[in-house]
N, C-alpha and C positions, 0 to 999 in steps of 0.2 A: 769865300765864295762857295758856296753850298749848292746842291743839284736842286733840292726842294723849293730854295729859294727861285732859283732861274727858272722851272716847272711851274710855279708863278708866273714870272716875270713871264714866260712865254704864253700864257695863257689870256693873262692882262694885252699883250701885244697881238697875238690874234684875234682878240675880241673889238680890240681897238681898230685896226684894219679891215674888220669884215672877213675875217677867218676865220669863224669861231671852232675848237673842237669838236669831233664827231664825238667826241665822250670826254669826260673828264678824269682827272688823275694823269701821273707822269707823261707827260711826252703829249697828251688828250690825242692826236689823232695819228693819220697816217703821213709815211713818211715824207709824200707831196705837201702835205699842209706844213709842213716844219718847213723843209725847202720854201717856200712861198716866205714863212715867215723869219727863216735867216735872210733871205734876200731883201726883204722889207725894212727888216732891222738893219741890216749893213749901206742903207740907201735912204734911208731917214729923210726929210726935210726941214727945215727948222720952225715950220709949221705949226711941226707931227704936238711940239709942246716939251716943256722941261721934263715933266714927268715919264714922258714916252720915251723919250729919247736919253736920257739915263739907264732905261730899262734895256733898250738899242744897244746901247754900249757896254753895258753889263753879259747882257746876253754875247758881243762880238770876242766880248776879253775872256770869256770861261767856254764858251758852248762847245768851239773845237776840240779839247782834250777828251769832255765825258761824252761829247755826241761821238766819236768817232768807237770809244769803248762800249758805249750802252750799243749802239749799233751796230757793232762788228762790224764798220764800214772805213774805208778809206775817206777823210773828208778834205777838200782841197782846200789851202789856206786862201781867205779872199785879199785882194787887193790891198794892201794898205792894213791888212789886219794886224792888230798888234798879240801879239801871246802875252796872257798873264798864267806866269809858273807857277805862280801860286794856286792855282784855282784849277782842280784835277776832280775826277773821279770818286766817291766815297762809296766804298760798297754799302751791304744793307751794316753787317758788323761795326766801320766806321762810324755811320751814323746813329748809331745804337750807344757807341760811347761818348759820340759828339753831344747827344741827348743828356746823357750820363754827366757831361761834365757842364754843360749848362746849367742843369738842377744846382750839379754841386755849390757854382757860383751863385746863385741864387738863394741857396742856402746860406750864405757867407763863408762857405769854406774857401780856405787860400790853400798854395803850393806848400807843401809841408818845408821844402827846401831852404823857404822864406826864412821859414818858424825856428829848423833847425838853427841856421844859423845867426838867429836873434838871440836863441838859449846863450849860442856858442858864446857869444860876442859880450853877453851881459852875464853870465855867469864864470866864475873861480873855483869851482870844487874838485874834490882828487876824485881819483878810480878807488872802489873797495880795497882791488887788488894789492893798493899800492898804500892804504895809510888803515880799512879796517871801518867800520863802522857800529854803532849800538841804536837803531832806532826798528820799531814794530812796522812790521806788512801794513796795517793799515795808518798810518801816518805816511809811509812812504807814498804809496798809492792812491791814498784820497789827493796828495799834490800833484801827482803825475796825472791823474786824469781828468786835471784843471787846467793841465799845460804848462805845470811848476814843474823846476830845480831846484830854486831859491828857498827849498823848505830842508834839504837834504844834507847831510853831511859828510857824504862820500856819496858816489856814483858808479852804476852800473851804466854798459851800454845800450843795452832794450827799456831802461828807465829813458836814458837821453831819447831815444825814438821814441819812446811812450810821449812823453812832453811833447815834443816835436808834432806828431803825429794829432795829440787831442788840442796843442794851439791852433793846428789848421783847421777847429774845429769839429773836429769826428767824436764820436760818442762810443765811447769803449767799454762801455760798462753795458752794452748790448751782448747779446746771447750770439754764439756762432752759428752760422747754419752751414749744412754740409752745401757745397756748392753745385753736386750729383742729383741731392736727395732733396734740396730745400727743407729739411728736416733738422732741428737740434739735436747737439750730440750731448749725451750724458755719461759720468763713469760711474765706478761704482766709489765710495767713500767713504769708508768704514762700513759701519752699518744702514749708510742713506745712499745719496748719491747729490752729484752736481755737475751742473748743466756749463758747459763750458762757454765763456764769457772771453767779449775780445781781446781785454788786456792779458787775460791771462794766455790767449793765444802767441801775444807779439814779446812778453815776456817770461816765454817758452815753458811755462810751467811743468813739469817734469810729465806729472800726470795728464796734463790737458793736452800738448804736443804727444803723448802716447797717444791718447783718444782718437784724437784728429788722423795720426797714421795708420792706425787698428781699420778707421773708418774707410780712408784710402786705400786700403791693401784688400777690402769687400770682406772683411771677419766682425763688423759689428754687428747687432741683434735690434734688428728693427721690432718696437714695443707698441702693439696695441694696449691703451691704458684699462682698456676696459676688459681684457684677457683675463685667461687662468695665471698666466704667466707675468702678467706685470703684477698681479695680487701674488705673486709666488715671491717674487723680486722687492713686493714693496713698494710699487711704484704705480698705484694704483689711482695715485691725487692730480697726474697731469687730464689734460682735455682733448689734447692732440698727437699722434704719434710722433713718435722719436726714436732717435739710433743711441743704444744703449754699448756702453764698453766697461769689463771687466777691471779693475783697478790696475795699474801698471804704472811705469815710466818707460819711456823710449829710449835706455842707454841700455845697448847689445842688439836691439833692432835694428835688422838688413839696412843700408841704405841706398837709395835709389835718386837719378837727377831727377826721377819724374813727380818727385812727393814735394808737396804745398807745404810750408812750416813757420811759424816764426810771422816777421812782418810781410813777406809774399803771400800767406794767408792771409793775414788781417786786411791786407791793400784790396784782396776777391770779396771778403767777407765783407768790407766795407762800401761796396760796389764798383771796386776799380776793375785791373786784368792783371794777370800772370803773365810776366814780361819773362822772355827768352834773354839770357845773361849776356849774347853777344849785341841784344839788341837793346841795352841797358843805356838812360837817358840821363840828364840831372833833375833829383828830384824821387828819382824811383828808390824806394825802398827794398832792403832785404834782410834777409837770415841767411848766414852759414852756419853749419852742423861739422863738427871735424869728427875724420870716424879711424877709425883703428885700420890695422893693416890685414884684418878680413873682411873690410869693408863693413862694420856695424859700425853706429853710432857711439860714441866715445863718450859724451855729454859735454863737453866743451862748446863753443859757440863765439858769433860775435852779432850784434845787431847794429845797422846803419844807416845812411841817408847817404845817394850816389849824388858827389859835387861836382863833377865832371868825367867827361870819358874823350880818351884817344883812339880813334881809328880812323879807318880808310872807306872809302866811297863816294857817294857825288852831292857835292853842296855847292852852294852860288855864294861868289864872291861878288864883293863890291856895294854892298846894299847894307845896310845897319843892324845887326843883330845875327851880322854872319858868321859862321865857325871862324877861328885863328886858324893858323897853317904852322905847325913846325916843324923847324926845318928849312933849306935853302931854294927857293926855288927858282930854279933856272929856264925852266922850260914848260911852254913853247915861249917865254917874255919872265926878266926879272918881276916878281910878285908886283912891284912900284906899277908897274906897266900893262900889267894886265889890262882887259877889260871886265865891267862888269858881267857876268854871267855864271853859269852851271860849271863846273869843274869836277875831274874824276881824279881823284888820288886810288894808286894800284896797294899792292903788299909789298913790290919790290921797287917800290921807288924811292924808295929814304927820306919820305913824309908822311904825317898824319894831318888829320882833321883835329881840332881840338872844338869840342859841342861842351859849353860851361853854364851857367847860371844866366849869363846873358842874351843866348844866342835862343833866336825864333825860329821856332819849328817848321817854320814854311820854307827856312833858306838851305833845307836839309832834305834830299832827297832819298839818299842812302846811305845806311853805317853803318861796319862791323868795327862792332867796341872790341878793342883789346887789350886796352888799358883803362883802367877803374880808380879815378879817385874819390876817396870817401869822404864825407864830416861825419863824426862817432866821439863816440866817448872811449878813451882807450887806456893804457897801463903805459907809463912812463918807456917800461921793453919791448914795446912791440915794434915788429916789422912793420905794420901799419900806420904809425903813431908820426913818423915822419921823420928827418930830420933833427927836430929839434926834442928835447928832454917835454913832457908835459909835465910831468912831476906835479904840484899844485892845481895845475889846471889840467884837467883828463880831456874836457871837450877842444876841439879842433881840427882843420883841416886837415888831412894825411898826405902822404907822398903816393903819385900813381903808381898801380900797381900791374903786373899781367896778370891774367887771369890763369888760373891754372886749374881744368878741372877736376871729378872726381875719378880717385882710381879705387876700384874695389881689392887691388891687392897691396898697397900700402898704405901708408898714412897718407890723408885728404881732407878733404872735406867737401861736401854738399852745399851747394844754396839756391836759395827759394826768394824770389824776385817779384815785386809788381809796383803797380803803379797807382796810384787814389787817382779816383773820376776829379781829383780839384787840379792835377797837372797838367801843366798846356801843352805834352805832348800824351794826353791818354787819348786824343782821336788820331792821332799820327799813327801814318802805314807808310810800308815803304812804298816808290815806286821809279818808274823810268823817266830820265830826262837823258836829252843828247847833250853830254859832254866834253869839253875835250879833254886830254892826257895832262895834266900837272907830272911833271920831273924834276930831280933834282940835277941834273946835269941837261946839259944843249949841246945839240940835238941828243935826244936818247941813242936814237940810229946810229949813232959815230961811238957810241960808248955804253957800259951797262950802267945800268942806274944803281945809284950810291947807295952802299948795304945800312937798313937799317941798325943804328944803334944808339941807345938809349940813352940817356942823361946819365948824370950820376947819381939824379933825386930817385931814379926810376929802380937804380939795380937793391934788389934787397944787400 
């Protein structure tokens, strides 16, 4: 339930009543004439018509939340009115990626999430790491950004999210643009240069991932083609300016949480958003960078697809596609017992939310992720790998993880997050609902609540 739509919907309704706006666009007139026509709308007759009164009803089950925010006003619930949670507020930003992920579907693009784990499920290959490989860059890469594994003989994991990433449709073989400058970035290349392209962004090219940080850190050389200087450089054949970088790799370069790299790049560059890691969803995409214990970049890596996340904050139970809860809960009513509605889990209540592939973005109001589990292509020894041996097979779910983030004075590592305009939570924000207190003991009051602690799949 959309404002634009109801901004409609209200305009249709006062036009039909003999309202009509003093002007047109959001809200069309003054605050008396909305008044007029909430009260018209919540008093309907069955007269008014099917079509009217759908629009009546539409407007009673959304108008409260955004009318009271657009207006800074208090608005008094009417009689009988029922609240739809679902249906809130979208600043201009949310609607800006609501737009954004409509296109995308209309393009055919799907959840990469989907794709990931179709590769998963229908392919058998190892990790480099782990058995070695003999096949050319370009055999590799013309399959991966078709959406193939099935051409490969061993596996990397920014190969698995490449696939991943061009079966949901996206086109990787497009040129980056800086996301500051709307400008392509180019390096230097021997004695040419090349223009940094998205595949090689998501799989981390040594030089291109320098590029892109040179760019971000304001030390590139912005190039008039038609210069002394681009004819000095050799770079005289483009048409349009570009940000120009010195040949490099990014292993011994400072690291920072606040640098784009890897698939968090590609997700911006492909017209998604750079997601905050504690605000990490299933679906979203990332890069980590492991860096030394001066805080530079080491050159190591892992690239992935987030399959689920654990944290705490307020989601609605009881309705289909709602987070799981683990853990015991006792309070205010055994789980069985609940009603359906909003619920708030704390930090110290010895529960999480669990938000996985199934659950819909509307039944999620707040969450701070602090557990991450991934689907990746991984090395039979990793901590991330899960449980079980992958050995022959690299791709597969992982065990959740905490996050742990960067320290500049030991070993770490960086990552860089986002989200593609085709996932059904790129127009998600957070916001407020009235909750009450989930606990794992009753009454909390009479007792402290139960110290979180973790599974056994959980502890490295």
């Amino acid at each position: 339930t959309l404002r634009r739509d109801h901004a409609e919907g209200f305009e249709r309704l006062m036009r039909a009543t003999g309202q009509a706006p003093e002007e047109s666009g959001f809200l069309g007139g003054a605050w008396e004439t909305l008044g007029s026509a909430w009260e018209q709308a919540g008093g309907m007759v069955e007269g008014a018509g099917e079509q009217l009164q759908s629009w009546g009803e539409s407007l009673q089950r959304a108008a409260a939340p955004w009318w009271a925010e657009e207006i800074g006003e208090e608005v008094e619930e009417k009689q009988g009115h029922e609240h739809d949670e679902d249906a809130y507020c979208l600043e201009p930003e949310q609607n800006a990626r609501l737009d954004a992920h409509r296109v995308a579907l209309a393009e055919g693009k799907t959840d990469v999430l989907t794709r990931a784990l179709t590769l998963k499920d229908t392919s058998a290959v190892g990790h480099v790491d782990d058995i070695g490989r003999n096949q050319s860059n370009g055999e590799i890469w013309d399959g991966l950004k078709e959406g193939k594994i099935d051409h490969l003989t061993a596996i990397k994991c920014s190969e698995f999210t490449s696939a991943a990433v061009a079966a949901a449709g996206y086109d990787l073989d497009q040129q980056w643009l800086d996301p500051a400058s709307g400008m392509r970035v180019a390096y230097q290349d021997g004695g040419s240069y090349t223009f940094v392209k998205l595949w090689m962004v998501v799989g981390t090219l040594l030089e291109a991932t320098h590029a892109l940080l040179v760019v971000q850190n304001g030390d590139a050389e912005e190039i008039d083609p038609s210069s002394a200087r681009a004819a000095e450089l050799g770079l005289s054949g483009e048409s349009e300016r570009f940000l120009y970088v010195s040949s490099g790799n990014f292993v011994g370069m400072e690291a920072s949480e606040e640098q784009m790299f890897g698939l968090g790049a590609a997700a911006v560059g492909l017209g998604g958003s750079e997601v905050e890691l504690n605000d990490r969803k299933p679906g979203d995409v990332q890069q980590s960078l492991r860096t030394n214990s001066s805080g530079k970049y080491s050159g190591s890596g892992h690239s992935s697809v987030v399959h689920a996340v654990r944290g705490t904050g307020v989601a609605k139970l009881g309705v289909d596609g709602c987070p799981k809860v683990e853990g015991d809960v006792q309070g205010p009513a055994p789980l069985a017992e609940l009603e359906a509605g909003w619920y708030r889990i704390n930090k110290d209540s010895g529960l999480k939310w669990v938000v996985g592939p199934g659950t819909i973005a509307a039944t999620v109001a707040q969450l701070d992720a602090v557990e991450i589990q991934l689907v990746d292509a991984n090395t039979k020894g990793s901590s991330l790998a899960g449980p079980g041996k992958r050995g022959g097979d690299a791709t597969a779910i992982g065990a959740f993880q905490e996050h742990r983030g960067f320290n500049d004075e030991k070993k770490s590592a960086t990552t860089s997050a986002g989200r593609l305009p085709s996932s059904p939570w790129h127009a998600w924000s957070p916001r407020e609902e009235e909750a009450e207190e989930l606990s794992a003991q009753a009454p909390k009051s009479q007792s402290a609540a139960a110290p979180s602690t973790p599974s056994p799949s959980t502890r490295e």
